[in-house]
C-alpha positions, 0 to 999 in steps of 0.5 A: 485813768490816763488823766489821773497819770498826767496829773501824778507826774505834773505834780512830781514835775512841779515839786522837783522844780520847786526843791530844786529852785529852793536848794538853787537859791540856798546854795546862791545865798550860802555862795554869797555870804561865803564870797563877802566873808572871804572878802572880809578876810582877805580885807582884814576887815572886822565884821560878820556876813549872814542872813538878814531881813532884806538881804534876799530882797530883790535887788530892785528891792534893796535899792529902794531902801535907799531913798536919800537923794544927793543934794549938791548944795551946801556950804562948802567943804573945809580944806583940811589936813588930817582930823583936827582933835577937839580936847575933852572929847571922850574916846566913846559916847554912846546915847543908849547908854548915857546914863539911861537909854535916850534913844527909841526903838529900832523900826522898819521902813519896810520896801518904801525909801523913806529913809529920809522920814526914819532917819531925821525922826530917830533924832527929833524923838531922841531929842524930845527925850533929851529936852525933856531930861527924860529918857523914858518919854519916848514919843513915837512920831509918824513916818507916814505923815512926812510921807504922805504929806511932805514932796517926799516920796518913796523914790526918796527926798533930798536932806535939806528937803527932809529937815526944812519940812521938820521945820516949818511944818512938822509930823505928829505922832505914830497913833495918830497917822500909822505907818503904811510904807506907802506914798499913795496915802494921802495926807487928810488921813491922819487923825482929826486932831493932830494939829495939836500933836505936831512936832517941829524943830526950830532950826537946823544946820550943816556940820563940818565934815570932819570927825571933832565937828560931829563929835562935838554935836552928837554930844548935844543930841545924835545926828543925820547923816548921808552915806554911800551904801554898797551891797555888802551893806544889805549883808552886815550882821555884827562888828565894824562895818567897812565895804569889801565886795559889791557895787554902789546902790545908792544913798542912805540916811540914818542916824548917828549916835555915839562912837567908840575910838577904840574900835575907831567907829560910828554908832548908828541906828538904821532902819530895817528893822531888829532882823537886821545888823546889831538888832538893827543898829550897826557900827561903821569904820571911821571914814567909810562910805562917805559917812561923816567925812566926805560930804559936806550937806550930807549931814546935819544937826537939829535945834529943838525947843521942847514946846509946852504941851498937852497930850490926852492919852491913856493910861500907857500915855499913848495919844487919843481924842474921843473917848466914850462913856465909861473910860478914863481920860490921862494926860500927858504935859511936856516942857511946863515950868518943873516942880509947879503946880497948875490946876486942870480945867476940862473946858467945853468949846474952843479955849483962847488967849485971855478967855476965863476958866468957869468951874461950873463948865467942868464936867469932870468932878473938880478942878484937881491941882497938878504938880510937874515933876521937877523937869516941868513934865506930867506923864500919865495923870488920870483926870477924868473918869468919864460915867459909864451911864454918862449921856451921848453927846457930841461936845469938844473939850479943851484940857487947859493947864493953868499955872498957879503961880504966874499970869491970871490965874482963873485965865487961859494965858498962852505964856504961862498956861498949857492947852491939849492943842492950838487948833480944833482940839479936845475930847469927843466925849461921849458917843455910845449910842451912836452906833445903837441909833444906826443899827436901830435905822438899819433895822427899821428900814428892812422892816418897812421893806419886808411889810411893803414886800409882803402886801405887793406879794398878797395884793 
């Protein structure tokens, strides 16, 4: 009876610490918000505190959302006076709202500062869409390939670091090496065929840290940019964002969009997910936290080349490479010659420059005549609809584009021809009894093992 006691009263002990820990860091919260939005007041600042997605991180947590490291090389900072005005710039530009949404949508970086990965990708989708005059392609690239296989870290990278490593090595896409938030994955992870799926820009550059120079840029495509994140930061949940309470954190990098003259602000896209800010974007006063004013290599401008590309997807256009008896194969073609016709060639073995097109090679029924749409794009086609009664096998195939109009027709061209990939490329297609073959071993096995068993017992 006295043991049974104990436990009742070290139950009730427990669960009046527990409440009381609760309605302690509830009235810490709420005293927060209120000494931030006292701030802003008193500021006259024009922005709203409250409960987001990382704001009841710890700080150890937060400052890990910050994993720009400040790099001091660059070009050197114009001496100017003033912000020079560029005529015929518009009062606001926003690329969410020009004529279409060419932007992607909001993700998460999660505990991990791969801000640097988010915030330089935010642009190379953008810009895919752009290149491809298409504000419906929305190409989802992978983080976790910068991660995992660039010198950058969750601890951060530095911008030139981040942009060099787009340049010459590049990422692929999200289906093909799923973010983990995680640095200790390593980079043979991603998928097996994601040599053909990489994305790469050609060039990049410093802009001029003043306002005219990155209005000029954003207006070809939206730019990455550093800046100086203060606790309040973590807080923001609408308006024009300017810091009025908290210490320095560290360096951020996001992605510039458009701003708005009116409101004399930047429009940016971050990373911490649609829990936090504007549904995960936010707006920045004019010259506030570094942002675009300050310092001259912390932000920077991308040139991309829409590459000719083959993707196989499904029907939703998402990337894949092994099919099996009884799907269909789509593709996906950016960046071919607009309003053309090419013939589809699903070809066994490695295709290379010059090698012939045998249609008696192609396992799908026919050699079906494509049309690219007038932007030189193809979204999800279907051209093979593998027999479910199909035979397993474990044959690579490349799909070859081949334009109809230009080069060797009947010959793989790499000028005017597409191909799915540069590499080791194609469809596993298709392996439906492999996983019949390895249960009927397993089974087999415990089979012998019981007779052997059973005659040891009875001998």
């Amino acid at each position: 009876m006295q043991n049974k006691l104990c436990s009742l009263i070290l139950i009730a002990t427990l669960t009046v610490l527990f409440t009381a820990f609760i309605v302690v860091s509830s009235a810490t919260g709420d005293l927060k918000l209120n000494e931030i939005q006292n701030a802003i007041d008193t500021k006259s600042a024009n922005w709203i505190a409250g409960e987001t997605s990382v704001s009841c991180l710890s700080e150890e947590e937060k400052r890990k959302l910050c994993g720009l490291i400040y790099h001091p090389d660059g070009p050197p900072r114009a001496e100017e006076k003033g912000e020079p005005v560029i005529k015929g710039q518009p009062a606001s530009f926003d690329w969410r709202y020009a004529g279409g949404d060419w932007t992607t949508s909001i993700k998460s970086q999660g505990t991990c500062g791969s801000c640097w990965a988010f915030g330089s990708l935010a642009v190379l989708e953008t810009q895919i869409n752009i290149e491809g005059n298409d504000p419906t392609i929305d190409t989802n690239l992978a983080e976790q390939y910068m991660l995992s296989c660039s010198a950058g870290d969750c601890v951060g990278y530095t911008l030139p670091g981040t942009m060099d490593f787009l340049k010459d090595t590049g990422t692929t896409d999200e289906a093909c090496f799923p973010y983990q938030a995680d640095d200790g994955v390593p980079c043979s992870d991603a998928c097996t065929y994601c040599d053909g799926r990489m994305w790469k820009i050609t060039s990049w550059g410093y802009i001029t840290p003043n306002r005219a120079a990155v209005k000029e840029k954003i207006q070809e495509a939206p730019v990455v940019a550093g800046m100086m994140l203060y606790e309040d930061f973590y807080d923001y949940i609408g308006g024009v964002y300017e810091h009025v309470s908290g210490v320095f954190m560290g360096y951020h990098l996001i992605a510039i969009v458009g701003w708005d003259d009116a409101n004399e602000c930047w429009i940016c896209k971050n990373s911490w997910g649609t829990g936090w800010g504007e549904d995960g974007w936010f707006r920045i006063k004019y010259g506030e936290c570094g942002l675009a004013t300050t310092y001259s290599n912390c932000q920077a401008y991308s040139i991309f080349e829409l590459p000719k590309k083959v993707i196989s997807c499904d029907s939703g256009g998402m990337a894949r490479d092994i099919f099996i008896a009884g799907d269909s194969v789509y593709i996906e073609a950016l960046g071919l010659s607009p309003s053309t016709e090419y013939k589809v060639w699903i070809q066994p073995n490695p295709v290379t420059e010059g090698d012939s097109l045998v249609s008696g090679k192609d396992p799908s029924p026919s050699q079906e005549t494509v049309s690219t749409d007038a932007n030189g794009n193809i979204f999800p086609l279907l051209i093979w609809s593998i027999p479910a009664d199909a035979s397993a096998t474990n044959t690579e195939y490349d799909i070859v584009l081949d334009n109809q109009y230009a080069g060797t027709v009947g010959t793989y061209n790499a000028a005017d021809d597409a191909i799915d990939s540069s590499a080791v490329t194609g469809i596993l297609a298709p392996v439906p009894e492999l996983a019949t073959l390895i249960l009927f071993s397993v089974g087999l096995l415990v089979l012998v093992g019981y007779v052997v068993l059973k005659r040891k017992l009875f001998v």
